[in-house]
C-alpha positions in Angstrom: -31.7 99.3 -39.3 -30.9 102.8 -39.4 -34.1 105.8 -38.3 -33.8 106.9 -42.2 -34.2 103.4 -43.7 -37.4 103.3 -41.5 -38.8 106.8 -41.7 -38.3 106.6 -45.6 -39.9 103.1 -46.6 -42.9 104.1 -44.1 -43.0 107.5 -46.5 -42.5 104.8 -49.8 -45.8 102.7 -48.2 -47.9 106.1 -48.0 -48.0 105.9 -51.6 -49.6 102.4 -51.4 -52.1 103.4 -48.6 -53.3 106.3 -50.2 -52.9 105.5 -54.2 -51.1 108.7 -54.6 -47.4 109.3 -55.0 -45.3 110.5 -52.6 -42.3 113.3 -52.9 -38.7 112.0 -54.0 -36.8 111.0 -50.9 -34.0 112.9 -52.9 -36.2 116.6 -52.5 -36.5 115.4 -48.9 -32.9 114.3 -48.5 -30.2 115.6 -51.1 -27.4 113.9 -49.9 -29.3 110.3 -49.5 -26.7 108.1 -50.9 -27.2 104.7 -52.7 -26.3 102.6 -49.9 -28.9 104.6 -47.6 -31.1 104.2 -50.2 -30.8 100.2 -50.4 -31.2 100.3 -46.8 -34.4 101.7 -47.1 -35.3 98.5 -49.8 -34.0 96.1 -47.4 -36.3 98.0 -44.7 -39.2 97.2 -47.1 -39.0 93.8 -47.8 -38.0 93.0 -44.2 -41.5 94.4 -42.9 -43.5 92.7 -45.7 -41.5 89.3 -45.1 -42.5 89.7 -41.4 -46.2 90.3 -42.8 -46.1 86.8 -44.8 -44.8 87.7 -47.8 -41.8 85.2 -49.8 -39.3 86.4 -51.4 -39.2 84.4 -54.8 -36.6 86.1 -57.1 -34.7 89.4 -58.3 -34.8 92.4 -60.9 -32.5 94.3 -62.5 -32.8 97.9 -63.6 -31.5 100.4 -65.5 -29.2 97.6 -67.5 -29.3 100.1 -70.7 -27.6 103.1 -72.3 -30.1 105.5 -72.8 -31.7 104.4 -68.6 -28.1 105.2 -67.0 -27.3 107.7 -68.9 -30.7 109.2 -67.8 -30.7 108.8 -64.3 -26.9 109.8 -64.5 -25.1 106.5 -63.4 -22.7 103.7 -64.9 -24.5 100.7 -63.4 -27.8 98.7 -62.9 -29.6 98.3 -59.7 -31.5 95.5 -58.2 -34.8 95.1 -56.9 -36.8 92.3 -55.0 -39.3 89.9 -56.2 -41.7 88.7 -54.0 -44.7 86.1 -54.5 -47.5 88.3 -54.2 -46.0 89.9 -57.6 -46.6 86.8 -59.8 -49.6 87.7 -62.3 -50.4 84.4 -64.7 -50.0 84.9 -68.2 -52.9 85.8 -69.8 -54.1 87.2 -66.3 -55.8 90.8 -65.6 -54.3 93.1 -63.4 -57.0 95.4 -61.8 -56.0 98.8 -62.2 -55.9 99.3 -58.2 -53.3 97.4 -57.9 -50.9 100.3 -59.7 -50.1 103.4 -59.3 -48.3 104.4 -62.7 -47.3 101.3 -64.6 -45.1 101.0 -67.0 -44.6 97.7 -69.5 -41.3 96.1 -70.4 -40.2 92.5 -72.3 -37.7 91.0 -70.8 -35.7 87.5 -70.1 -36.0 85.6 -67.3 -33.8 83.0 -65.5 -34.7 80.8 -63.1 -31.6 79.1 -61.6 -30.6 75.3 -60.4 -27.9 76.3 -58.5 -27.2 79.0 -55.6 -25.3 81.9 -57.6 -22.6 83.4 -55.1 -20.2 86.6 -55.7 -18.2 88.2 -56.1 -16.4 86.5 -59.1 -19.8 85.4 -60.9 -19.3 85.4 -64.6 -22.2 85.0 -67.5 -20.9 81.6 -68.3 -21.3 80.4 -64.7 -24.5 82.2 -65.1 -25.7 80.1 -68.0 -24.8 76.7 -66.1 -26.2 77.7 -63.0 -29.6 78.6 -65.2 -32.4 76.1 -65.1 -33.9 77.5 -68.3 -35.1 80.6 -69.4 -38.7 82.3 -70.1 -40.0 85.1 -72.0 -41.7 87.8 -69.0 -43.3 90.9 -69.0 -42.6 93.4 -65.7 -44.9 96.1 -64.7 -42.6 98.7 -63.6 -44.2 101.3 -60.9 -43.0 104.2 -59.0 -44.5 104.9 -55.6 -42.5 108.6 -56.1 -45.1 111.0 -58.1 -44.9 111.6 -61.5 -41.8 109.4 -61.7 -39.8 111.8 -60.8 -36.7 110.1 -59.6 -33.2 109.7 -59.6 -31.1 106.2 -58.8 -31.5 106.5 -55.0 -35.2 106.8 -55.4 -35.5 104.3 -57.5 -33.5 101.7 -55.6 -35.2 103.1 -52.2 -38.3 102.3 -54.1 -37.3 98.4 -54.6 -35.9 99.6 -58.3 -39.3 100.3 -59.1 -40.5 97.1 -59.2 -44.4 96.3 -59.5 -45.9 93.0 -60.2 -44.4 90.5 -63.5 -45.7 87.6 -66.0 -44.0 84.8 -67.0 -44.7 82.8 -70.0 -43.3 81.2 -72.8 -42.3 77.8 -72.2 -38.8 76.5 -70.2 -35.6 76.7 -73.0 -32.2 75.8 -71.8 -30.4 78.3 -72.0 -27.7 76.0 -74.1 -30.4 75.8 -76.6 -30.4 79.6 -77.7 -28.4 82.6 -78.1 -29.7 84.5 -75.3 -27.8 88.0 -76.9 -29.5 87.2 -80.7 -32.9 86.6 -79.3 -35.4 89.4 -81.2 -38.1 90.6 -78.9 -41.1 92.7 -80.4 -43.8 94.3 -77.7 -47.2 95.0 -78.7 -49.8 97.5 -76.9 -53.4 96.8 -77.9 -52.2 94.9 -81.1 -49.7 97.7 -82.2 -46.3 97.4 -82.1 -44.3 99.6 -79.6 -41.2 98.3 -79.2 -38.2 95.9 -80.4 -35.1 94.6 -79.0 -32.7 92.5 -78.8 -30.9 90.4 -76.0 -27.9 92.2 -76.5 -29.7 95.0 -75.6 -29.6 94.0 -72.1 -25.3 94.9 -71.1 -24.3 93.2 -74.2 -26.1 89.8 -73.0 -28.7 88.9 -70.3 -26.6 86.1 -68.3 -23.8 89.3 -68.0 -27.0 91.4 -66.0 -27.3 88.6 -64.0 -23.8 87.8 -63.0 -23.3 91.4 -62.1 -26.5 91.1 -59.6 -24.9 88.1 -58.1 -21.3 89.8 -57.5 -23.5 93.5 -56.6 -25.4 91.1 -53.9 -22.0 90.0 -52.2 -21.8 93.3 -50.9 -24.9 93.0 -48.9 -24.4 89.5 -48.2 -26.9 88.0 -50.4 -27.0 84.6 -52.6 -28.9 84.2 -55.7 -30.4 80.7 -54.7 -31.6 77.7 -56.7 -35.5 78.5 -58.0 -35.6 82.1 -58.0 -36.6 84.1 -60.5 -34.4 87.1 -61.8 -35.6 89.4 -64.6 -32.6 90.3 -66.0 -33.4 93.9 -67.6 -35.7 95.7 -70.2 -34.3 94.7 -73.9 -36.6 97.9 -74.8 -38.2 101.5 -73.3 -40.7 101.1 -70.9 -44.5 101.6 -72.4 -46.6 103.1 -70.1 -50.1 101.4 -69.6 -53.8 102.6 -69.0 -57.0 100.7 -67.9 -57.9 98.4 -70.7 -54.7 98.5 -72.2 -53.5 94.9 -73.6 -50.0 93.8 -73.9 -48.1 90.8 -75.0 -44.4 90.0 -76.2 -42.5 87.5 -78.3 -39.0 86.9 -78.2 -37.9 84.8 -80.6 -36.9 80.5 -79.5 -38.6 81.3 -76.0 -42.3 82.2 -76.9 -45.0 84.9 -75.8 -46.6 86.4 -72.8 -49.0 88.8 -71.8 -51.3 90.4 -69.8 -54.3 93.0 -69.5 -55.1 96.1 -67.6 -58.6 95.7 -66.1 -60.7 98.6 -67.4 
């Protein structure tokens, strides 16, 4: 593990010790590339596996337009999952536990079968699938004001924060996954729809290209895990009290509360 994969997740984790975010990793390092910047993820979720912590599933990020087109770049990222991020559906999240959380609605997989790159496609996705679940993720940046470009973000574990499944198990043979209509609701209002599609033109895709990108680091998808496979809308950013809850359509609801 390289000195700057170190020295930078120790800066990420001074974020978390202190409740205040930290300064870009790109301001302190212009020329941090994405691979440096995945070391630093690995570096992460290395000390917090040593620690106790299991690694239960992936994320994917930035897997639309208007996301890459913003952070200047023509592909998702990927982020770890680990168990101390499960929330239950219905659960409250104490406002402690975030630093600036944002909402999405999403699809989740959870797979029966080890997923290995690099020639992964979304049909070898769908049989590999278990069944699917409506989820919510809490997206958080431990970079101030979310000020960040790619590296940052995937230095920063792709922003991941803490996620909620719900819904109840479909095969994924039972629905059309790019069809499936997903409304988000903040405090009863309605922020957001979407659509599967919405996620690289269909969610199993998302996840066959995390399966191929993980080949590169020597990584396997395994049977069990969890992967969110992208946001089928804009983040919504949440506040102390704030409710949330999604439906997608032929997989159900989920949601969760921000303790005030």
């Amino acid at each position: 593990m390289s000195n700057i994969a170190i020295e930078f997740s120790e800066h990420l984790e001074q974020a978390v010790k202190t409740g205040r975010g930290v300064q870009p990793l790109t301001e302190i390092k212009p020329d941090l590339t994405v691979e440096e910047a995945y070391a630093v993820q690995l570096a992460t979720i290395g000390k917090k596996a040593e620690a106790g912590a299991k690694i239960v599933g992936k994320k994917i990020g930035l897997t639309s337009l208007a996301m890459q087109q913003l952070l200047k770049v023509d592909q998702p990222d990927y982020g770890h999952l680990l168990d101390d991020m499960v929330v239950e559906n219905g659960g409250v999240i104490p406002f402690s536990r975030v630093l600036q959380p944002r909402v999405e609605a999403e699809i989740a997989f959870v797979l029966k079968r080890d997923l290995i790159g690099p020639r992964i496609s979304a049909t070898d996705v769908l049989l590999a699938t278990d069944y699917v679940l409506p989820a919510l993720e809490i997206v958080d940046s431990r970079v101030a004001d979310w000020k960040i470009k790619l590296q940052d973000t995937v230095a920063d574990n792709a922003s991941s924060g803490l996620y909620v499944l719900g819904g109840r198990p479909v095969k994924p043979s039972d629905v059309d996954l790019t069809l499936a209509g997903m409304a988000l609701y903040k405090n009863g209002e309605l922020m957001n729809t979407g659509v599967g599609a919405a996620a690289l033109g269909n969610p199993a895709a998302c996840v066959a290209w995390l399966a191929n990108k993980l080949f590169e680091f020597g990584i396997t998808l395994q049977a069990g895990e969890v992967i969110l496979s992208g946001a089928l809308s804009a983040a919504v950013n949440a506040a102390p009290g704030d409710h949330f809850h999604t439906r997608i359509a032929h997989l159900g609801e989920v949601s969760v509360r921000f303790q005030a």
